[in-house]
C-alpha positions as CSV (number, residue, x, y, z in Angstrom):
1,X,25.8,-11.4,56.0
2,X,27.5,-9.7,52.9
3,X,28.4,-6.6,55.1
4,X,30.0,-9.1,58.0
5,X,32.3,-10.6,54.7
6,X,33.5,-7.2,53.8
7,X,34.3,-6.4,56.8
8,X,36.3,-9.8,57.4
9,X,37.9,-9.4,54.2
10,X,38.8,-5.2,55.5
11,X,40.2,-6.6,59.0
12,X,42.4,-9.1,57.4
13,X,43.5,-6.6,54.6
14,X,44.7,-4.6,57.9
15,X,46.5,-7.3,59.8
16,X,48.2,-8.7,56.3
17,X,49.5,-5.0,56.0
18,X,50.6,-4.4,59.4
19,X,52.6,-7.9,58.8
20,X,53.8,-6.7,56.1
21,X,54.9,-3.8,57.6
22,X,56.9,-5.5,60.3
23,X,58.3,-7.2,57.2
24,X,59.4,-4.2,55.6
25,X,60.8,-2.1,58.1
26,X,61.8,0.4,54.9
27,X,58.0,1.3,54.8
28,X,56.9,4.2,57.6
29,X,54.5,4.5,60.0
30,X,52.5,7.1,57.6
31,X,52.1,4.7,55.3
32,X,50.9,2.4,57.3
33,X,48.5,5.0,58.7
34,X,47.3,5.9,54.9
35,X,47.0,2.5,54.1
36,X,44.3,1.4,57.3
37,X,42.4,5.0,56.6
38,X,41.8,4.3,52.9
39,X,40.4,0.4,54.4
40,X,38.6,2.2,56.9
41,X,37.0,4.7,54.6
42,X,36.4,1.6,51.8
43,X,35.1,-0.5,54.3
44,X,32.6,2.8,55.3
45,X,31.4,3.1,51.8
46,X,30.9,-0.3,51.5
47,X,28.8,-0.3,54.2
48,X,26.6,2.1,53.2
49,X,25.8,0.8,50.0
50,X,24.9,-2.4,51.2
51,X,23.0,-0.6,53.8
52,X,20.6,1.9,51.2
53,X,20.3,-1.4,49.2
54,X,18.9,-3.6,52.0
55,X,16.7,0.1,53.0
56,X,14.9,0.1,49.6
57,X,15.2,-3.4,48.2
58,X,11.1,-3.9,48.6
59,X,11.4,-0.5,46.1
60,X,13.6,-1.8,43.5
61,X,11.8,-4.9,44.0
62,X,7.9,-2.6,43.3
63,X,10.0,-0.7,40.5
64,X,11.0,-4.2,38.6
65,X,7.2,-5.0,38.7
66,X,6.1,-2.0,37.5
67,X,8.5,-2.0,34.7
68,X,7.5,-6.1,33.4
69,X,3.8,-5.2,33.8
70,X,4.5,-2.0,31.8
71,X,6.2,-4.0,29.2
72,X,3.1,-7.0,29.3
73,X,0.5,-3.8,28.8
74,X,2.4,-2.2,25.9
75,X,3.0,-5.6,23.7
76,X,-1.3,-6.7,24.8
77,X,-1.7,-3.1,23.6
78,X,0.1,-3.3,20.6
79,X,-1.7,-6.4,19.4
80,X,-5.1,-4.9,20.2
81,X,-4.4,-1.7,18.2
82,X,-3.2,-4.0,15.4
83,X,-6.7,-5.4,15.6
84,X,-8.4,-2.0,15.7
85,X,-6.7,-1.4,12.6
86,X,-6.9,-4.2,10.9
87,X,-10.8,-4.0,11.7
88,X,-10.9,-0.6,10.2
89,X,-8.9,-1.2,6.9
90,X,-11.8,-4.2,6.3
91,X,-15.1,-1.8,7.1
92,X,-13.0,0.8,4.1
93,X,-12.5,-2.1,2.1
94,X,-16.2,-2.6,2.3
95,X,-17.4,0.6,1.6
96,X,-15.7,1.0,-1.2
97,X,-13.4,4.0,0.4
98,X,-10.6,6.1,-2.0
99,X,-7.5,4.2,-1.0
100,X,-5.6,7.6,-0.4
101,X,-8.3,7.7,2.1
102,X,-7.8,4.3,3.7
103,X,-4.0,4.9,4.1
104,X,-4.3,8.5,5.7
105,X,-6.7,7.0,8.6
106,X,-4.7,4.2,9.1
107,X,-1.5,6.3,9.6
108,X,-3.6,8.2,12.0
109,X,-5.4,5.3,13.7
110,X,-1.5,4.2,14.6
111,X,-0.1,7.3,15.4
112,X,-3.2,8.3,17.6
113,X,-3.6,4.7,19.6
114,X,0.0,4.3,20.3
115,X,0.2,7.7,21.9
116,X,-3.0,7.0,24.0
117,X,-1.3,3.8,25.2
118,X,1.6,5.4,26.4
119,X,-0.4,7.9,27.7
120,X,-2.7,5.1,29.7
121,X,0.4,3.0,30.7
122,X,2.3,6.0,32.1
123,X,-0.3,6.8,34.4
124,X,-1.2,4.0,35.8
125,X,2.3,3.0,37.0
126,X,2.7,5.9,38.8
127,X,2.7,8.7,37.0
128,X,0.1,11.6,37.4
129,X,-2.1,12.3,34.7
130,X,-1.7,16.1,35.3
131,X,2.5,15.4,34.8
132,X,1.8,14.0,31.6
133,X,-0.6,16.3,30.2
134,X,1.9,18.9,31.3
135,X,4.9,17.2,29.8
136,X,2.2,16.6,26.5
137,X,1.4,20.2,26.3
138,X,4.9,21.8,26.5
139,X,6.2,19.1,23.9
140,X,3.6,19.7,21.9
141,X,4.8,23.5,21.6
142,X,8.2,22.7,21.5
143,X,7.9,19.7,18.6
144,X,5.3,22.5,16.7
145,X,7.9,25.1,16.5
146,X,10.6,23.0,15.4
147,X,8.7,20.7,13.3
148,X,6.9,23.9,11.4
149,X,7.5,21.9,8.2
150,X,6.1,18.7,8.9
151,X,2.8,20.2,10.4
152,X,2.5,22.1,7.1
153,X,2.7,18.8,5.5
154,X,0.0,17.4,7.7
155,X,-2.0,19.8,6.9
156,X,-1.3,19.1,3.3
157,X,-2.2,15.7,3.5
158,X,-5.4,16.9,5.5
159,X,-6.2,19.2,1.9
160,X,-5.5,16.1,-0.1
161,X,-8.3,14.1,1.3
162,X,-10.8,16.8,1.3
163,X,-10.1,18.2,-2.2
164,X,-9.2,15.0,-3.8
165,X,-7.1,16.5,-6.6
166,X,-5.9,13.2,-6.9
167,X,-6.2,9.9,-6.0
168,X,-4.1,6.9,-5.5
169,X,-3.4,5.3,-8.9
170,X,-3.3,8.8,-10.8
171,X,-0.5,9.8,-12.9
172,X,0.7,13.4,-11.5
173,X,2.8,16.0,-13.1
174,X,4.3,19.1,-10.5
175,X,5.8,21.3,-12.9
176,X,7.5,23.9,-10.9
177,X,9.1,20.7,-9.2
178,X,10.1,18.7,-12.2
179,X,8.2,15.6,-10.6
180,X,5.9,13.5,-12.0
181,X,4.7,10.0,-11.3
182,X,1.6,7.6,-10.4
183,X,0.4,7.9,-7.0
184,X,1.1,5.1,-4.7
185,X,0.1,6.2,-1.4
186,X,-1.4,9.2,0.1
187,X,0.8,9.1,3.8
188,X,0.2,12.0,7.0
189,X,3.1,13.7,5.8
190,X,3.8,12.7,2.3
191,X,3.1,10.8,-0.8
192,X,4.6,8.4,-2.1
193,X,5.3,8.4,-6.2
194,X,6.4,5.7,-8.9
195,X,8.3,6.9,-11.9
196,X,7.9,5.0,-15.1
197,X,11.4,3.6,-15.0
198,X,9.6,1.8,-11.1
199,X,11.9,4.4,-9.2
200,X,10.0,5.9,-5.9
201,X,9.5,9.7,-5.2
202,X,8.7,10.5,-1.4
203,X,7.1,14.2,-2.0
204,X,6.5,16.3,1.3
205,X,2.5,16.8,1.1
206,X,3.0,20.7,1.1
207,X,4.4,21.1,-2.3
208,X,1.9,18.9,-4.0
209,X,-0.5,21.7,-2.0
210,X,1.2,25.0,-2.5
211,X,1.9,24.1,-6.9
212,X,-0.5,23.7,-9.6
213,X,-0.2,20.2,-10.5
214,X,-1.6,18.0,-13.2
215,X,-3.4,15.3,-13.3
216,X,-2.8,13.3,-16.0
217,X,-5.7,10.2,-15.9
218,X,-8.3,11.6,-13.9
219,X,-10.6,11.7,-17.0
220,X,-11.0,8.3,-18.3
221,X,-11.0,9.9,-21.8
222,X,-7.9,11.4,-23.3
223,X,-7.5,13.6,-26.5
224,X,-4.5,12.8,-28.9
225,X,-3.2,15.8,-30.8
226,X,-0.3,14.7,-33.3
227,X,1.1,16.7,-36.0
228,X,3.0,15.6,-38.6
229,X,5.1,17.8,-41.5
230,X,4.7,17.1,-45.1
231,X,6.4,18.5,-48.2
232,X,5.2,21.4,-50.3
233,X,5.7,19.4,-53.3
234,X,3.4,16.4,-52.2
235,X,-0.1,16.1,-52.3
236,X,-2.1,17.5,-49.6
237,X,-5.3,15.6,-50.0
238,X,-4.3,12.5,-50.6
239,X,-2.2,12.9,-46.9
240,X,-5.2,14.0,-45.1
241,X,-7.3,11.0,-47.0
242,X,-4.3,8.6,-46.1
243,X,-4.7,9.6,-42.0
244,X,-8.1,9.8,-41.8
245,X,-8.6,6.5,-43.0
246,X,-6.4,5.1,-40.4
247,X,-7.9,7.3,-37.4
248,X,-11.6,5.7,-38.5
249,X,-10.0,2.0,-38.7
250,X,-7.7,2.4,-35.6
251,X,-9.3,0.3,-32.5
252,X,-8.2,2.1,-29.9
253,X,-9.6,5.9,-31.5
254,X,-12.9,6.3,-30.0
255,X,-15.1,6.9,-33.0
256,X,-18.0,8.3,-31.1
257,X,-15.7,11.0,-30.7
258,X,-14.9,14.3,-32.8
259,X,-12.1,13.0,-35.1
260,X,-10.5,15.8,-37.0
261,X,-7.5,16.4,-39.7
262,X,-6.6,19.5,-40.8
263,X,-3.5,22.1,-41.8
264,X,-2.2,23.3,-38.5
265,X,0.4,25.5,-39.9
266,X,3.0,26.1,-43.1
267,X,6.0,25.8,-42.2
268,X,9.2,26.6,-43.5
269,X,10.0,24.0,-45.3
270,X,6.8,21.7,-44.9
271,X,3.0,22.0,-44.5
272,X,2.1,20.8,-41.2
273,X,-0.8,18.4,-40.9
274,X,-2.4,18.1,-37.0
275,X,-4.9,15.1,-36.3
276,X,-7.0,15.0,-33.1
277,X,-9.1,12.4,-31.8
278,X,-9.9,10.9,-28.5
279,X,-8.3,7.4,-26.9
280,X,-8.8,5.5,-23.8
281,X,-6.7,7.2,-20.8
282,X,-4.9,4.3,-20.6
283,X,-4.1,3.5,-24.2
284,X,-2.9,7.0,-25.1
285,X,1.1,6.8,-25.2
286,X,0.3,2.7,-27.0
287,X,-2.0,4.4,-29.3
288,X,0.3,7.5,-30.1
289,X,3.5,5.6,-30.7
290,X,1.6,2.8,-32.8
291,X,0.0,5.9,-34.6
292,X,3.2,7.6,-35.9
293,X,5.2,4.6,-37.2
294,X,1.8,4.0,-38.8
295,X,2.1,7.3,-40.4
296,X,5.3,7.4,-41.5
297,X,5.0,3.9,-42.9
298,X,1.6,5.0,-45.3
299,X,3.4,8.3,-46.0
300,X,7.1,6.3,-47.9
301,X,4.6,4.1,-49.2
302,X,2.8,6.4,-51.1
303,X,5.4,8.7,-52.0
304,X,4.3,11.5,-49.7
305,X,7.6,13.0,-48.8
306,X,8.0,14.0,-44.8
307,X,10.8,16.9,-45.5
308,X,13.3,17.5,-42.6
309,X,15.7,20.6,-42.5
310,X,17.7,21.4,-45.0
311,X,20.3,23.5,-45.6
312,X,20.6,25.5,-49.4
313,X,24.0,27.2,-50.8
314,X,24.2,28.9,-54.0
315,X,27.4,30.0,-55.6
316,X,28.7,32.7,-57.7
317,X,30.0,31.5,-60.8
318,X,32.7,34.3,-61.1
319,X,35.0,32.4,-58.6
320,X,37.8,31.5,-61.1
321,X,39.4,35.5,-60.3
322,X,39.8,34.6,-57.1
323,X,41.8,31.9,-57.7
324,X,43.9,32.9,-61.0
325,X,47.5,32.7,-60.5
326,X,47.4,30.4,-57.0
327,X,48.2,27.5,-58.8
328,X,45.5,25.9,-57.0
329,X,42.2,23.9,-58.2
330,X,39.2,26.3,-58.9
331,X,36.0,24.5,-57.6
332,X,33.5,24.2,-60.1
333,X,29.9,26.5,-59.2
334,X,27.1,24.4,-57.9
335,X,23.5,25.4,-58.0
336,X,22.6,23.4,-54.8
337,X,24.6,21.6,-52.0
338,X,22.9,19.5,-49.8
């Protein structure tokens, strides 16, 4: 019925043109000509669309199926591998798993169910199996050489899990990187750090691999070493007395634990006093800030003087030569200037 009204509408086209052509009498009869073989020709093409559509509308019709159905399968999919997950992340939470651990199968569980579903749904709308596991297989050389880096991560994050040199919750410190922050989460290809100021570092798995790194809290103990600089002139005893007492009385200083003060070195211009004890891992930088204004408060308040540097000029007293005759002001010598 659609192909008879295009051809209607082509045969009237023709007869309004060759009206219009006894109308005109300027135009010529190649014109006219031209004008009925472009109808003719439209009307042809017209024709033949209509006539592959009506050919292979019950395909089109199949392929629209297909494609909903597809569509149905991959959104029930998606919800059951929500599920699958969600079922897992419960039977870790159970077991008490390292949550590095419980992030790193999860990433897989995802990554590994949603490429078996498209795998599932591509063959069974049509697709041979063989196709995709040839079109799999030749992507999966392709993606390996140009994703070289992000395989070496995955194998990093692989490394993580089995050597555990940290966990999620540790505070981290990659020298040769200059990064350093509390794990967050352990990731397939990275990790995932805060920074005490609460900014977040995404760090490839491979360099935390391939650099010696340290980890801060993995003890729950941690040593605090301090050293402090007193003056020649005051008295050394009496210093060490003064921080010893406070290292015994301190709560946080663990007093199970060696506690030691001592003369580390002589400096310069003081005599260095170091104190060591131990603290909880997580009160160390409280317990070291706390610890120094404590010092330096006991030290003013028993007149131990805390020296910094200084700088000593002595002058000749036979400067007034070099100024006789100028006419200017000779300075007067000064044993010390400070």
């Amino acid at each position: 019925m659609i192909r008879e009204f295009i051809v209607c509408g082509a045969q009237k086209l023709i007869l309004t043109a060759g009206v219009s052509d006894v109308a005109n009498e300027s135009l010529g009869s190649d014109v006219q000509e031209s004008v009925e073989q472009v109808t003719t020709d439209a009307a042809q093409e017209v024709n033949q669309f209509m006539q592959f559509i009506e050919d292979h509308l019950p395909d089109l019709i199949t392929f629209g199926i297909r494609v909903l159905l597809a569509l149905v399968f991959f959104f029930v999919g998606s919800k059951v591998i929500k599920w699958i997950r969600r079922l897992v992340r419960k039977s870790f939470e159970r077991t008490n798993a390292d949550a590095g651990v419980r992030q790193f199968v999860d990433s897989m569980l995802k990554f590994g169910l949603y490429s078996l579903l498209i795998f599932i749904i591509a063959t069974k709308f049509g697709v041979e199996s063989s196709s995709v596991a040839a079109l799999i297989a030749s992507a999966g050389v392709a993606i390996g050489l140009a994703l070289q880096g992000s395989l070496s991560n995955f194998a990093g994050g692989i490394l993580i899990l089995l050597l555990k040199p940290f966990s999620v919750g540790d505070y981290i410190v990659v020298t040769q990187e200059g990064i350093e922050g509390t794990v967050k989460e352990i990731q397939i290809f990275y990790t995932k750090l805060a920074t005490v100021d609460n900014q977040t570092v995404v760090v490839p798995n491979s360099i935390l691999t391939n650099n010696s790194l340290t980890n801060v809290t993995a003890r729950p103990e941690r040593k605090l070493d301090l050293k402090v600089g007193i003056s020649y002139n005051a008295d050394l005893k009496k210093a060490k007395s003064l921080v010893e007492e406070m290292l015994f009385h301190d709560p946080s200083v663990i007093q199970d634990e060696e506690i030691r003060v001592f003369v580390d070195s002589l400096g310069e211009s003081a005599v260095v006093i170091g104190l060591r004890a131990w603290v909880k891992t997580e009160e160390y930088w409280a317990t070291r800030w706390r610890l120094l204004e404590d010092i330096k408060l006991i030290f003013d308040k028993e007149g131990i003087e805390i020296p910094y540097n200084q700088l000593t000029v002595h002058m000749q007293g036979n400067t007034h030569d070099l100024y006789a005759g100028s006419g200017d002001t000779v300075p007067q010598p000064e044993e010390t200037l400070r």
